[in-house]
Backbone atoms as SQL, in Angstrom:
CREATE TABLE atoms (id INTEGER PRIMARY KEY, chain TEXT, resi INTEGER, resn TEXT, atom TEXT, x REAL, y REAL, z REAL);
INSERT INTO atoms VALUES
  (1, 'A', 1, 'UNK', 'N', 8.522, 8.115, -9.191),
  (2, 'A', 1, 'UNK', 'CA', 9.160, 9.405, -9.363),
  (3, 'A', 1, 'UNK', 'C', 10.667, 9.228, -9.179),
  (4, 'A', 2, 'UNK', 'N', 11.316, 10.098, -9.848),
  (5, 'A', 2, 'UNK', 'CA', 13.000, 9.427, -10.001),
  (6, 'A', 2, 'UNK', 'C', 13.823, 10.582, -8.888),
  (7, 'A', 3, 'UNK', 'N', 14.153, 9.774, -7.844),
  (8, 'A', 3, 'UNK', 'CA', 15.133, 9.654, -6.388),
  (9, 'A', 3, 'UNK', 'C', 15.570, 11.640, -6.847),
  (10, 'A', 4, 'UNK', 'N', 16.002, 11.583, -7.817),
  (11, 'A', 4, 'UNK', 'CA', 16.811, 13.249, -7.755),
  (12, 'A', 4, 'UNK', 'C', 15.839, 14.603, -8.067),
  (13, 'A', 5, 'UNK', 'N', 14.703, 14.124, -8.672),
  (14, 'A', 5, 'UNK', 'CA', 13.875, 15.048, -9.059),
  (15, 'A', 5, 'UNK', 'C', 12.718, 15.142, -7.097),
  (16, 'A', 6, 'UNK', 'N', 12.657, 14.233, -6.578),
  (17, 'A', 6, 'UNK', 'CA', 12.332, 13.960, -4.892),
  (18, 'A', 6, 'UNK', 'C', 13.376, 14.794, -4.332),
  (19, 'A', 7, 'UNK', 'N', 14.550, 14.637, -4.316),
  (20, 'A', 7, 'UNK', 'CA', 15.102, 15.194, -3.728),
  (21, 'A', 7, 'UNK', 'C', 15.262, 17.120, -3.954),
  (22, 'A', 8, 'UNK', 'N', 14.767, 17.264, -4.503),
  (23, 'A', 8, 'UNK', 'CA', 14.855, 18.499, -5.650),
  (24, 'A', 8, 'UNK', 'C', 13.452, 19.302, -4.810),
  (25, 'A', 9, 'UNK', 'N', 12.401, 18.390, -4.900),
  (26, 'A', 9, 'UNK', 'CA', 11.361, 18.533, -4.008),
  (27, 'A', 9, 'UNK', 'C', 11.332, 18.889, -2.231),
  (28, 'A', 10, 'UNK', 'N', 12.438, 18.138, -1.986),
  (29, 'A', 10, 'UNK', 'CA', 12.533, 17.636, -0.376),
  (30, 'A', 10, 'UNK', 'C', 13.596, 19.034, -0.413),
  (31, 'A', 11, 'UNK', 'N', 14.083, 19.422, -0.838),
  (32, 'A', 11, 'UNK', 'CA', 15.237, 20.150, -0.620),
  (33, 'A', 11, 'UNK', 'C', 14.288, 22.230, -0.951),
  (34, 'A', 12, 'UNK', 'N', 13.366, 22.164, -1.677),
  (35, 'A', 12, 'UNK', 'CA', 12.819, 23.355, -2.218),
  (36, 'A', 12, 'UNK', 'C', 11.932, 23.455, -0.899),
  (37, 'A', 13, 'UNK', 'N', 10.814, 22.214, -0.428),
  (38, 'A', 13, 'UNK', 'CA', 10.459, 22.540, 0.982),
  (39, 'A', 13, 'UNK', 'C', 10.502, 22.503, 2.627),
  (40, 'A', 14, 'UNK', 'N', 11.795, 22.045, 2.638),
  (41, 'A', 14, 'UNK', 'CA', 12.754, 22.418, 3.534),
  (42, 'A', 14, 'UNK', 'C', 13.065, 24.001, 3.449),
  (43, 'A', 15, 'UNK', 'N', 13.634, 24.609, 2.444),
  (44, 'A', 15, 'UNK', 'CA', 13.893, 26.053, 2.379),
  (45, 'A', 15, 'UNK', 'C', 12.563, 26.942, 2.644),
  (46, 'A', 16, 'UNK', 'N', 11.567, 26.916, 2.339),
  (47, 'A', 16, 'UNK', 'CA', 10.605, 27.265, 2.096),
  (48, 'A', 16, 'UNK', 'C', 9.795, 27.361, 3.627),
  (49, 'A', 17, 'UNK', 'N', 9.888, 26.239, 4.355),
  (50, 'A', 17, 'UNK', 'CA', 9.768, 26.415, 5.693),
  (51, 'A', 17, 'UNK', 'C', 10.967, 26.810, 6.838),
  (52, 'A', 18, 'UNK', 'N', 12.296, 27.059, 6.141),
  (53, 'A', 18, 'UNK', 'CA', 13.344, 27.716, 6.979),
  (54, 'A', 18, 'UNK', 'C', 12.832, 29.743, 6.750),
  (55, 'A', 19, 'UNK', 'N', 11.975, 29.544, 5.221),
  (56, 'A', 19, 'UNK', 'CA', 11.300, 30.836, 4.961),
  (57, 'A', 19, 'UNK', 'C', 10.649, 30.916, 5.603),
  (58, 'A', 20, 'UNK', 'N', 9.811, 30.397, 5.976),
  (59, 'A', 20, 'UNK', 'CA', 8.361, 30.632, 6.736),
  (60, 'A', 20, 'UNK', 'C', 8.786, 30.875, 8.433),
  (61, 'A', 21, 'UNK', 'N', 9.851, 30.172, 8.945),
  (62, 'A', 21, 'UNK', 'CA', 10.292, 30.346, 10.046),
  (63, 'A', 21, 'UNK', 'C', 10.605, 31.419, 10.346),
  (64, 'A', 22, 'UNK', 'N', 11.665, 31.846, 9.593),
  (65, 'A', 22, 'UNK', 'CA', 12.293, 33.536, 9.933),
  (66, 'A', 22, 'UNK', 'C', 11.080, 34.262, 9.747),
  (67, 'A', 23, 'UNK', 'N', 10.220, 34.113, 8.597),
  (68, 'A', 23, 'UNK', 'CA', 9.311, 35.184, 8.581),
  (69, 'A', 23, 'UNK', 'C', 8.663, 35.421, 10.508),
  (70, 'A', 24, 'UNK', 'N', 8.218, 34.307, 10.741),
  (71, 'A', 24, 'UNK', 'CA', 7.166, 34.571, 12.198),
  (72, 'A', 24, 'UNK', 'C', 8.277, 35.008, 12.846),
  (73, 'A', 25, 'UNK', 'N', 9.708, 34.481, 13.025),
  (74, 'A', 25, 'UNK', 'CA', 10.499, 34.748, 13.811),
  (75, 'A', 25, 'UNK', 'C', 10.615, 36.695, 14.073),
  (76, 'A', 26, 'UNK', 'N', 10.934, 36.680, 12.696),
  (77, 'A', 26, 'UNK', 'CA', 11.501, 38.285, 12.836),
  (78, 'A', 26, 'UNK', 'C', 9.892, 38.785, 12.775),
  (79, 'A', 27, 'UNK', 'N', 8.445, 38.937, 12.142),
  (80, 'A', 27, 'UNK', 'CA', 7.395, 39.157, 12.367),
  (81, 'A', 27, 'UNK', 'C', 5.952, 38.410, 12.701),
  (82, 'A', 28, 'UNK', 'N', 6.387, 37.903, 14.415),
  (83, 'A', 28, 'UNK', 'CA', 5.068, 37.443, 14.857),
  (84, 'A', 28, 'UNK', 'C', 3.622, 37.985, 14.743),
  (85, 'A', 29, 'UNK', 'N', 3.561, 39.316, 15.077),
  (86, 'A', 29, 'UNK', 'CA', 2.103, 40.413, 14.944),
  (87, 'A', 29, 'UNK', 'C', 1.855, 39.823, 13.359),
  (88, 'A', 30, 'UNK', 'N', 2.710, 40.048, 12.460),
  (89, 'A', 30, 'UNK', 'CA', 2.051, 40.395, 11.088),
  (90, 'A', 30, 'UNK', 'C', 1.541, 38.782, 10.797),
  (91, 'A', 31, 'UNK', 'N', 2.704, 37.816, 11.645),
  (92, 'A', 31, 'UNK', 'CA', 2.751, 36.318, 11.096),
  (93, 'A', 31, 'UNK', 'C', 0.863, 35.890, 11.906),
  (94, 'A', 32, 'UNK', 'N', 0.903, 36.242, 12.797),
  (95, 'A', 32, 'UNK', 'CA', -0.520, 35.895, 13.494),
  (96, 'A', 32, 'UNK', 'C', -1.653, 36.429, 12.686),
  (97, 'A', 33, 'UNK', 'N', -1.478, 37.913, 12.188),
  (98, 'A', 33, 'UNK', 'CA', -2.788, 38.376, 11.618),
  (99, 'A', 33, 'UNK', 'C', -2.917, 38.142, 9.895),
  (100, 'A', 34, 'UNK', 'N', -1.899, 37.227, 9.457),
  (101, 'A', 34, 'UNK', 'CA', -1.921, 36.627, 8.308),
  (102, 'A', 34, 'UNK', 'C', -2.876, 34.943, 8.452),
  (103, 'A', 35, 'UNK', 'N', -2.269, 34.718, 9.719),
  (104, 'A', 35, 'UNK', 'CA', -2.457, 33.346, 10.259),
  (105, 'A', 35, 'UNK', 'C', -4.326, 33.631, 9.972),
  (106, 'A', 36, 'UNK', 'N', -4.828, 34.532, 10.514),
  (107, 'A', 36, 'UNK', 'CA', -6.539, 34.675, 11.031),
  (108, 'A', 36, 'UNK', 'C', -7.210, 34.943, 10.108),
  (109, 'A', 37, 'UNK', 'N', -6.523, 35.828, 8.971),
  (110, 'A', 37, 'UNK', 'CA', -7.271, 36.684, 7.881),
  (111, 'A', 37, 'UNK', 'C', -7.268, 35.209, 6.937),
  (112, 'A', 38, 'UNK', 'N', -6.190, 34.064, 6.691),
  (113, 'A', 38, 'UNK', 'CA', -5.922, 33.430, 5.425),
  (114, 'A', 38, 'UNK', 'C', -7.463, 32.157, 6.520),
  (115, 'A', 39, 'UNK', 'N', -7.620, 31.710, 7.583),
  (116, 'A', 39, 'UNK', 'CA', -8.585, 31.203, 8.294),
  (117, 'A', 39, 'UNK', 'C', -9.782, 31.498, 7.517),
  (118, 'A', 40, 'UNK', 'N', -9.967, 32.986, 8.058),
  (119, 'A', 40, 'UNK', 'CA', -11.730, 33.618, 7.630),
  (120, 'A', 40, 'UNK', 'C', -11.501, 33.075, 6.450),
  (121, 'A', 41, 'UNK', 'N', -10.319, 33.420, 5.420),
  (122, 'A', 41, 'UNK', 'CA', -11.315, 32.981, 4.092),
  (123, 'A', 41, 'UNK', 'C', -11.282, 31.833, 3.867),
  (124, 'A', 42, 'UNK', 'N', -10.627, 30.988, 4.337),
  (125, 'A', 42, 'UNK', 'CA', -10.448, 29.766, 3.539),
  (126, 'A', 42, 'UNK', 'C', -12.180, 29.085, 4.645),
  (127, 'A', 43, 'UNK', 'N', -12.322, 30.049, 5.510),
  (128, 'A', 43, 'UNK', 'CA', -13.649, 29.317, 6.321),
  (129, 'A', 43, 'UNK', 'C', -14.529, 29.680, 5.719),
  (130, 'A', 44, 'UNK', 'N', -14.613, 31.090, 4.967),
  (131, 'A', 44, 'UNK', 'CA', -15.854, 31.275, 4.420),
  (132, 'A', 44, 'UNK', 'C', -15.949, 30.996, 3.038),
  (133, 'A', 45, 'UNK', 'N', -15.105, 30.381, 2.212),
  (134, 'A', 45, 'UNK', 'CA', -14.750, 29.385, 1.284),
  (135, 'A', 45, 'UNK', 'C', -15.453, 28.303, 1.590),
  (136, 'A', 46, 'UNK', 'N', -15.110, 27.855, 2.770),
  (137, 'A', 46, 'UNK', 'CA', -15.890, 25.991, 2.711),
  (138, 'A', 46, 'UNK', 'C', -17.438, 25.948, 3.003),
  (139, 'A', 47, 'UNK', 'N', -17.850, 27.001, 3.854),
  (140, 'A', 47, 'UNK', 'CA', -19.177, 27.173, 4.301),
  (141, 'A', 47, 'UNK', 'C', -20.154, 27.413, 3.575),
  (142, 'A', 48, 'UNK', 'N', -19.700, 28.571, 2.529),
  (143, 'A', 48, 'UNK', 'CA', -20.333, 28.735, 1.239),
  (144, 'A', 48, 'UNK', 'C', -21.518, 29.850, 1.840),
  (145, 'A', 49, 'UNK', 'N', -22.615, 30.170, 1.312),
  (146, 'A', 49, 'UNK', 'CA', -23.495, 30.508, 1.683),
  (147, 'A', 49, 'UNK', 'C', -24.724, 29.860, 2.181),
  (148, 'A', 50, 'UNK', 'N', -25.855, 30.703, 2.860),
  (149, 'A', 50, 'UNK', 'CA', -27.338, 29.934, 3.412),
  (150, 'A', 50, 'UNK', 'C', -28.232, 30.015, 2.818),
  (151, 'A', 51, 'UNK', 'N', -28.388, 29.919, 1.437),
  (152, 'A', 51, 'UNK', 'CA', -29.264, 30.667, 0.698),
  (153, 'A', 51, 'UNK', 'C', -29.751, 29.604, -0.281);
């Protein structure tokens, strides 16, 4: 992969987690009950059903 198109990469998720930071920063409550709800599904995604 060519060094500037990486860096292009390295540089979009860096920002992206300076996003994600402020978000919990300025909203922990909402950042936690995003945190639990995106859990359940991605848990009841892998588990599938018993049937």
């Amino acid at each position: 992969m060519d060094t500037t198109r990486w860096n292009q990469i390295t540089a979009r998720a860096q920002q992206l987690m300076g996003r994600a930071r402020r978000f919990v920063h300025d909203r922990p409550l909402q950042a936690i009950a995003l945190t639990i709800g995106v859990g359940f599904v991605v848990g009841k995604t892998l588990v599938g059903r018993d049937n």
